[in-house]
TIDRENGU-495732 format. One line per 3 residues: number of its first residue (from 1); for each residue z, y, x of C-alpha. Coordinates in steps of 0.05 Angstrom, whole numbers, plus 5000, padded with zeros to 4 digits. Layout:
! TIDRENGU-495732
NUM	Z/Y/X; ...
END
This chain:
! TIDRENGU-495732
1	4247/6423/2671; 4309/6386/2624; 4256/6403/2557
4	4204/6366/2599; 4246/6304/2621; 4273/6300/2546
7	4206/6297/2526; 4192/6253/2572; 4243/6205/2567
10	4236/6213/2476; 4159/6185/2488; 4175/6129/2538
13	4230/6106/2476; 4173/6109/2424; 4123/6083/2474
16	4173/6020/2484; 4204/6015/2403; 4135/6003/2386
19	4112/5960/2441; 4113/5880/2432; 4169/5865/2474
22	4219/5874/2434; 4270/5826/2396; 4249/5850/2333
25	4173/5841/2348; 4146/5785/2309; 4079/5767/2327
28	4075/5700/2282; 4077/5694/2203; 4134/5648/2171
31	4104/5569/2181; 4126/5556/2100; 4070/5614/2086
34	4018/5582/2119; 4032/5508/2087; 4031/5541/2017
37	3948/5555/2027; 3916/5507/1995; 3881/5465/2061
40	3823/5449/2014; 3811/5510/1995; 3823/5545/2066
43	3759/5485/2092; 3708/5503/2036; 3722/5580/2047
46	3718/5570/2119; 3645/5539/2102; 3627/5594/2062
49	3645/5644/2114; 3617/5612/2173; 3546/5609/2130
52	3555/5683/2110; 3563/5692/2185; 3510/5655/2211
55	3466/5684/2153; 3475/5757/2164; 3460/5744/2243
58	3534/5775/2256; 3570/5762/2322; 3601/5755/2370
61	3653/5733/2314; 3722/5714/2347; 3776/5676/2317
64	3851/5682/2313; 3899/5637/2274; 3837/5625/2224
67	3815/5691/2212; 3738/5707/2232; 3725/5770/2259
70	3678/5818/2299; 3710/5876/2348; 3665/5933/2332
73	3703/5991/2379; 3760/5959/2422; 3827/5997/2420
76	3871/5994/2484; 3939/6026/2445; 4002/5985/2422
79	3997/5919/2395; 4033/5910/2318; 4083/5864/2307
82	4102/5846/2233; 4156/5888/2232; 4111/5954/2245
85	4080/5999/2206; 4004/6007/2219; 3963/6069/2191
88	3896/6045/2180; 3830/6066/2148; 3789/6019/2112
91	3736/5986/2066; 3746/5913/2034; 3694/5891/1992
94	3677/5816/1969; 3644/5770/2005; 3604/5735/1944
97	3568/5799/1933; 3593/5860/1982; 3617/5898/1917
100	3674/5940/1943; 3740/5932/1916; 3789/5974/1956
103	3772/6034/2011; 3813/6087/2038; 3773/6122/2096
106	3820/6184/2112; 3881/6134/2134; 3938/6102/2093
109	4011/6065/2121; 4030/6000/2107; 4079/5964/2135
112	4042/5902/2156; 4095/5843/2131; 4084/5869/2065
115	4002/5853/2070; 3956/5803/2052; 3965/5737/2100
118	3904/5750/2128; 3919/5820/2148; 3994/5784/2177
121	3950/5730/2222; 3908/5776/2258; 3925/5849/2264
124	3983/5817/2315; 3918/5808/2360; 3888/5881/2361
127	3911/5953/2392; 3918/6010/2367; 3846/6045/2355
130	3817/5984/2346; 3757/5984/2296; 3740/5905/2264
133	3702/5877/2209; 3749/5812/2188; 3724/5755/2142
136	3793/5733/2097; 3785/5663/2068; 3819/5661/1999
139	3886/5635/2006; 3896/5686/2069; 3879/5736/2015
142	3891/5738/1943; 3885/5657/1928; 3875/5622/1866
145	3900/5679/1826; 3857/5734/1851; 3883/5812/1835
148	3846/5814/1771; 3804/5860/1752; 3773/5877/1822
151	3788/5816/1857; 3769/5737/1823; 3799/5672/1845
154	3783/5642/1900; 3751/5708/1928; 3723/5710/2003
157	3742/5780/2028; 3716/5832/2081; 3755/5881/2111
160	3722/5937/2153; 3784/5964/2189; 3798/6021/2237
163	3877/6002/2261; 3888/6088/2272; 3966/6080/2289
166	4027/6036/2299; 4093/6049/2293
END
């Protein structure tokens, strides 16, 4: 009966450490980060995005702090904060042309302050076993320097996600 109350008691402290209620939950990127993307930029890759969109027929596309993006399998787990680490599998590719650039399908921990902006504004918005396909406008990504070779300036990136864990 005491091994099963300790057990207990150890997952309601992981279940709450990892919730968003905490004081070191932080559900909103630094304001000086988001004035350093170039507003230009951020309108005309907005544009392009919402074309690709419209397009490709995709939808329902929701938006969260300027991020496009379309809930394929709805988690109902823990919400991220910045501060967490969040095991995900996934597939980014460029928007220009779909050519993948990045993919790692069997599951791989970040922790998410340490991400792409883009990555920062909206994984605060999904649980845990949420699956999304998110449309990153340039500056939310790599910018005006790109990640040479895979990625050029500018670029326009899709991420097809799968948000496995939190913690």
């Amino acid at each position: 009966m005491i091994r099963r109350v300790t057990g207990a008691i150890a997952l309601i402290a992981i279940i709450f450490s990892s919730c968003d209620s905490g004081t070191d939950c932080t559900k909103n990127v630094q304001q000086s980060k988001l004035d350093a993307v170039n507003a230009a930029q951020l309108e005309i890759d907005n544009k392009i995005i919402d074309d690709y969109i419209i397009a490709n027929n995709l939808g329902p596309v929701q938006e969260v702090n300027g991020i496009k993006y379309i809930i394929k399998t709805e988690g109902s787990g823990v919400i991220p904060c910045l501060e967490n680490t969040v095991e995900v599998a996934y597939t980014g590719r460029l928007l220009s042309d779909g050519k993948t650039f990045d993919r790692n399908l069997s599951g791989v921990s970040f922790t998410l302050n340490q991400l792409i902006l883009g990555w920062q504004l909206s994984f605060t918005s999904f649980t845990r076993g949420t699956s999304v396909t998110i449309f990153v406008p340039s500056g939310y990504g790599y910018g005006p320097n790109g990640f040479l070779p895979a990625i050029p300036a500018n670029a326009n990136l899709i991420f097809d996600v799968e948000l496995k864990n939190v913690r």
